[in-house]
C-alpha positions in Angstrom: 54.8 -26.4 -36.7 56.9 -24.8 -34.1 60.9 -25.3 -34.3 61.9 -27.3 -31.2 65.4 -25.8 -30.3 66.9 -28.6 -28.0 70.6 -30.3 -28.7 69.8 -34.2 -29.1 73.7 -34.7 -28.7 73.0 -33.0 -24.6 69.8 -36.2 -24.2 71.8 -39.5 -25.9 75.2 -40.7 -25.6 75.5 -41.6 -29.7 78.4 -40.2 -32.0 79.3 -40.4 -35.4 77.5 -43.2 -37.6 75.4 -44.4 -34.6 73.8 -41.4 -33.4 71.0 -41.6 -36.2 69.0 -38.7 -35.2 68.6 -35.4 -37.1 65.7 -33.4 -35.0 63.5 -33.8 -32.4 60.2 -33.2 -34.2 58.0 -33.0 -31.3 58.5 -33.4 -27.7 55.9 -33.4 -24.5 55.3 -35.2 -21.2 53.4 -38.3 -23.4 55.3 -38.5 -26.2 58.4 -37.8 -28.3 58.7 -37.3 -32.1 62.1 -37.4 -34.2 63.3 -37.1 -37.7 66.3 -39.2 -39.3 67.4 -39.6 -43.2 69.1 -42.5 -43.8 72.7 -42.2 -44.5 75.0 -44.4 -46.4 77.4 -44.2 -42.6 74.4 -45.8 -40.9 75.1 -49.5 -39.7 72.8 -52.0 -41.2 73.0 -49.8 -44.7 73.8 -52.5 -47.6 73.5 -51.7 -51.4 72.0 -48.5 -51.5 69.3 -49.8 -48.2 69.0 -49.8 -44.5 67.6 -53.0 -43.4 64.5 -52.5 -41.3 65.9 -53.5 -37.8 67.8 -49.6 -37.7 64.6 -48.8 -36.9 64.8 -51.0 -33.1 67.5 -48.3 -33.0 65.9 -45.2 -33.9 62.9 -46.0 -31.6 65.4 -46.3 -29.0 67.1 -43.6 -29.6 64.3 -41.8 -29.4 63.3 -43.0 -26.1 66.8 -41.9 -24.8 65.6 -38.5 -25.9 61.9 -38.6 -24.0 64.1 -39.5 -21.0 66.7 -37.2 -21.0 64.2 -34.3 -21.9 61.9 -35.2 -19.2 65.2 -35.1 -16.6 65.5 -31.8 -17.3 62.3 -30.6 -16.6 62.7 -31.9 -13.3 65.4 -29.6 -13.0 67.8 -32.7 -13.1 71.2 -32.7 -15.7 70.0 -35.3 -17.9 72.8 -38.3 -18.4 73.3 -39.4 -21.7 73.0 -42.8 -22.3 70.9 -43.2 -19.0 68.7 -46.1 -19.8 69.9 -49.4 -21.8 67.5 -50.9 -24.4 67.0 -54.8 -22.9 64.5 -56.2 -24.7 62.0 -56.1 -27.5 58.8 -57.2 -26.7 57.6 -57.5 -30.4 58.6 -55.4 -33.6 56.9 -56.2 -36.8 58.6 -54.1 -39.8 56.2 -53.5 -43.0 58.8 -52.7 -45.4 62.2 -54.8 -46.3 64.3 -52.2 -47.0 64.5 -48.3 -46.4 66.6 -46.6 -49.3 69.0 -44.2 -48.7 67.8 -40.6 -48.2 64.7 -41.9 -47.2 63.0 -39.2 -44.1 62.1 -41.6 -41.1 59.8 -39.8 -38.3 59.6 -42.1 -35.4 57.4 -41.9 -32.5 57.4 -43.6 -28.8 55.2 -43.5 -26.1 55.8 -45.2 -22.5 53.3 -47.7 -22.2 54.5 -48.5 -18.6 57.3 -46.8 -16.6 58.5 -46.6 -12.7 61.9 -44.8 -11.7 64.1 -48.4 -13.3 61.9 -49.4 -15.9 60.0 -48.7 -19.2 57.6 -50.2 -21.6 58.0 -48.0 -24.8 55.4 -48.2 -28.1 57.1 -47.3 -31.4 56.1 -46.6 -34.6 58.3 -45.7 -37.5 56.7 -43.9 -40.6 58.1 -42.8 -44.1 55.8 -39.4 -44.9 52.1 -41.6 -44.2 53.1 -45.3 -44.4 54.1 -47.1 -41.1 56.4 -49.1 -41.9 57.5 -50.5 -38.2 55.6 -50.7 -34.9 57.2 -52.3 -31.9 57.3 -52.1 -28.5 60.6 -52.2 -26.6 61.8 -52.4 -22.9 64.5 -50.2 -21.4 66.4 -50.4 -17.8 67.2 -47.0 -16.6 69.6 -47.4 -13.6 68.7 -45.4 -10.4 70.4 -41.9 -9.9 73.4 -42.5 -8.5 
């Protein structure tokens, strides 16, 4: 596997305990790929767990990438935080709880997209198991 040398902190507006992603796995013009270990920072992170709705979070988060990657191949200065999750169309989660240091790879692909909205499929695995699919809908403003 090729090392993908791109900065997620130049694609998504997150900081601190809510920017959840650690590397951008694989990247191309149908899908995006990320890494994330769960931290004991991480919101939704209880007893030693992360409750399974982080991973709404990492799926968007990982659209945010996509986006902002795919700006800048159109020679565009990609915004972060362009785009606003606004609803989730389903999410089933397979697993109750993540444990800490646990290495999440999460995957989207747009379903459906025009210039101010997206349809994005999710899936979240630990190594082989899925252990979330959902599908989420974003609004990304127009260029101002």
């Amino acid at each position: 596997m090729r090392e993908i040398n791109i900065d997620i902190e130049n694609l998504i507006p997150h900081r601190n305990s809510m920017k959840l992603l650690d590397e951008i796995v694989e990247i191309d013009d149908n899908h995006c790929i990320t890494s994330a270990t769960v931290s004991p920072d991480w919101p939704l992170v209880e007893d030693g767990y992360a409750s399974p709705i982080i991973l709404i979070e990492l799926a968007a988060q990982t659209a945010g990438v996509s986006f902002g990657w795919h700006e800048q191949r159109k020679g565009k200065k990609a915004k972060a935080g362009r785009g606003w999750l606004v609803g989730i169309k389903s999410a089933e989660f397979l697993k109750d709880k993540i444990p800490l240091q646990a290495r999440i790879v999460t995957m989207v692909e747009e379903r459906r997209s025009d210039e101010v909205y997206a349809e994005i499929a999710g899936t979240a695995k630990l190594g082989n198991e899925t252990i979330a699919e959902m599908v989420l809908q974003v609004f990304r403003p127009e260029n101002e």
